[in-house]
N, C-alpha and C positions, 0 to 999 in steps of 0.2 A: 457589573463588569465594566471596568474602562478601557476605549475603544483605544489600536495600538496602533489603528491604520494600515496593519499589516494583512496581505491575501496570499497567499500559496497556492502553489498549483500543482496538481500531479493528473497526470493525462495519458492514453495510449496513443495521441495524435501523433508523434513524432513532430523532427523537427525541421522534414523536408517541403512539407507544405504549409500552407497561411494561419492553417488553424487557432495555433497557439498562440500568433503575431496578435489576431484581428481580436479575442478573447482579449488581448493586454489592452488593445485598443480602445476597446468598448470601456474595460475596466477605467481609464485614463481619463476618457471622455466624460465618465461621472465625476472623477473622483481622481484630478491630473496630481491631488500630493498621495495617492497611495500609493506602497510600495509591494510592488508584487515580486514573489519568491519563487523559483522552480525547484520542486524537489527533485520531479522526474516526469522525462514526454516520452520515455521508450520502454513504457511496460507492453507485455505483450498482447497485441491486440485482444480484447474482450474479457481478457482474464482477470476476472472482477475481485477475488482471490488476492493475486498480487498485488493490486492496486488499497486494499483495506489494509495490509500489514505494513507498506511502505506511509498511509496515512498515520495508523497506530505508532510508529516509530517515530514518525519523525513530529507531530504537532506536539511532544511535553517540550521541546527543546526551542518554541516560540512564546513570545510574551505573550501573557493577558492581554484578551481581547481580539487575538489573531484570527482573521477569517481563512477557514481552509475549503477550496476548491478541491473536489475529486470527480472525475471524467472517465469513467471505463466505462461505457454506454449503450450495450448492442441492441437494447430493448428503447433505445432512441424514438420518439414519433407511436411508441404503442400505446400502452392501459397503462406503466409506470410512470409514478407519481413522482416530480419534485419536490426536495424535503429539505429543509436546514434542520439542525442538529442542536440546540442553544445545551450547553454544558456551564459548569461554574465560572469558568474560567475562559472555551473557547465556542467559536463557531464553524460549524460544517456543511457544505451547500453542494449538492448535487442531485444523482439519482436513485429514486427508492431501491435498490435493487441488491442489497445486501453490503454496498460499498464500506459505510457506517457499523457493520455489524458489530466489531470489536470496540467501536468508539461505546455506541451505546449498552453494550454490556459492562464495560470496564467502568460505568456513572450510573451512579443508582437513582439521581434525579433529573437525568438525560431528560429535555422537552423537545418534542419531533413533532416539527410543523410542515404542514401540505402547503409549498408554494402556492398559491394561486392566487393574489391580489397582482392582477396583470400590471399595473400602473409601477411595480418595481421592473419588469421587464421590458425590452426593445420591443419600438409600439408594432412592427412585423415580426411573429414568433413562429420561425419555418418548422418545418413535421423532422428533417434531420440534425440541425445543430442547435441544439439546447443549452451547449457549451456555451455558444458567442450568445443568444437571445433569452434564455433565463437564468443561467447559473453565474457568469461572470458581470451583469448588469445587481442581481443580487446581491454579490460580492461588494460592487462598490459601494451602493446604499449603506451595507450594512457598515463597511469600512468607515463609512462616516455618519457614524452611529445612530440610522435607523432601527426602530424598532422591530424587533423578530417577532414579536405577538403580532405585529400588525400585517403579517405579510400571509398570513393564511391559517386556518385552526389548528389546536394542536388534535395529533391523531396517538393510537394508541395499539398500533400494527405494522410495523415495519416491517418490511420485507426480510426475513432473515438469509443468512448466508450459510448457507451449506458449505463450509469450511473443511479443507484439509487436515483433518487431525491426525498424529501419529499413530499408528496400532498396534496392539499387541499382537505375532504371530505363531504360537510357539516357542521356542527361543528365541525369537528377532524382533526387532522395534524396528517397521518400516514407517518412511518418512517419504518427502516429497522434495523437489529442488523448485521454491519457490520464486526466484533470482536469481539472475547471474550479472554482477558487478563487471564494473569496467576492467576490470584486472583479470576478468575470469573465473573468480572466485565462485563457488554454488554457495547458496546461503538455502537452507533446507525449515521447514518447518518443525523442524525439533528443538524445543527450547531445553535449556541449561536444565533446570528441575526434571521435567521429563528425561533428561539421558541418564542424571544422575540418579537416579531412581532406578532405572531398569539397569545400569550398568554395576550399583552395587560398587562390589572390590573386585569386580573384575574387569580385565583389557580388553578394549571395544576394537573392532572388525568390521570395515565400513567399506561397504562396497554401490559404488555408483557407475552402472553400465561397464565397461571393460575394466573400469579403478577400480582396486583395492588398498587400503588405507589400515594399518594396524596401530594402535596405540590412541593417544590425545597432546598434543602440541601446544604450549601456551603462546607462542608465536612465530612468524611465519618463519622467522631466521635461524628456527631449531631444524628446518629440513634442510638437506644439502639445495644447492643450485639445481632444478630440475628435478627435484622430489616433489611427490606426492604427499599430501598432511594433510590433518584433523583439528580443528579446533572450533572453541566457541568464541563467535564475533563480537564485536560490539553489540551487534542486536540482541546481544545474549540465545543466539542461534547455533545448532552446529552447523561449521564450515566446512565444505573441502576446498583446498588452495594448491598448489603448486609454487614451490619458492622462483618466484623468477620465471612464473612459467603462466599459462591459464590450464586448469581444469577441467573448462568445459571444452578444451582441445583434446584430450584424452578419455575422453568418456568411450567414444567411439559410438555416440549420436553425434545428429546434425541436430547443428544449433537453433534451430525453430522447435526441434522436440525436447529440447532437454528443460523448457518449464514443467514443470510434474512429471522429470523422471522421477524413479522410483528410487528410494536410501532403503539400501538394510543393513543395518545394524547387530550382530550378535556379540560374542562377548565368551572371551576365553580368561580360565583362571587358573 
């Protein structure tokens, strides 16, 4: 694998405190020509969930050799283990705790190593931030193509993730609102395959908290100004959207609940 110098970041820090700053900081100070990438700092606190699908999506679309940083961490300071990820192509550094799960399902020859050769970490490594003193010091090493064999054993038990997956209920395919984009949009854990499956040749009926959504949309400019719509994202996800509007203003949840409201979907013919 050649090394592209490239690190990403995706964090539930936010971007009102130092966190994210001192994490580049650290990064810089090993390794001041790497180049660090934010994908995202405003996942929802602890929702480990979210932060595996926004990794899944977004690292094919970096070069070979790209170091990816992932930080949703509530078991910070306990019995969970630091892991890099070595793939064919990329690298993945964070905490055992199911962050990774889709990466290392998705690679059949995925190698999962236990951080622990401390001499790649800040020589003080506190019980709370493992962001700034193992995972981002990591980061740079590897950015500047240290060896991932050399930084701790490989193991062969990853923490899996108990993931949200669609289910079947009856007639309904209920789903989850795993995001909400800057625009408002819900972006749901129902992939294209799956709707298309259950929905067959019939017209899908989507309801999220107070919304209800009839039909599928190819894009956003097929609803009026201030309508409600269905479609499938870029993520290859279904969406709900509002043309002109947000979605998760209409749910009639408050917006700290509407990660893992509840989609169901039925389907008239």
């Amino acid at each position: 694998m050649k090394n592209s110098g490239i690190i990403t970041m995706t964090t539930d820090f936010g971007l009102r405190d130092p966190y994210v700053g001192v994490m580049k900081g650290v990064i810089l100070s090993i390794n001041p020509e790497a180049r660090v990438i934010d994908i995202s700092h405003q996942l929802k606190a602890g929702f480990i969930s979210q932060a595996s699908i926004l990794v899944q999506e977004a690292y094919p679309f970096f070069p070979e050799g790209t170091v990816h940083v992932a930080v949703v961490d509530p078991g910070v300071g306990g019995d969970r283990r630091p892991i890099l990820i070595k793939t064919q192509n990329h690298l993945f550094v964070g905490p055992d705790n199911g962050i990774f799960w889709p990466v290392i399902g998705s690679h059949q020859y995925a190698e999962i190593i236990h951080l622990n050769e401390s001499r790649y970490f800040l020589p003080h490594v506190s019980h709370t931030f493992h962001g700034r003193d193992i995972f981002a010091p990591v980061a740079a090493h590897l950015s500047m193509g240290a060896d991932p064999l050399e930084m701790g054993p490989i193991i062969n038990d990853p923490v899996p993730l108990d993931f949200p997956a669609p289910q079947r209920r009856g007639d309904m395919l209920l789903g989850q609102v795993m995001r909400v984009d800057r625009f408002g949009n819900l972006i749901t854990n129902i992939q294209l395959k799956q709707f298309e499956r259950f929905l067959g040749p019939g017209c899908p009926v989507i309801k999220v908290g107070k919304l209800t959504v009839e039909g599928l949309s190819k894009t956003y400019g097929e609803a009026l100004a201030g309508e409600a719509l269905a479609l499938i994202g870029s993520s290859d996800c279904l969406e709900i959207a509002v043309n002109l509007g947000r979605a998760c203003d209409v749910t009639g949840m408050n917006s700290e609940d509407i990660i893992g409201m509840e989609i169901e979907v039925s389907r008239v013919f």
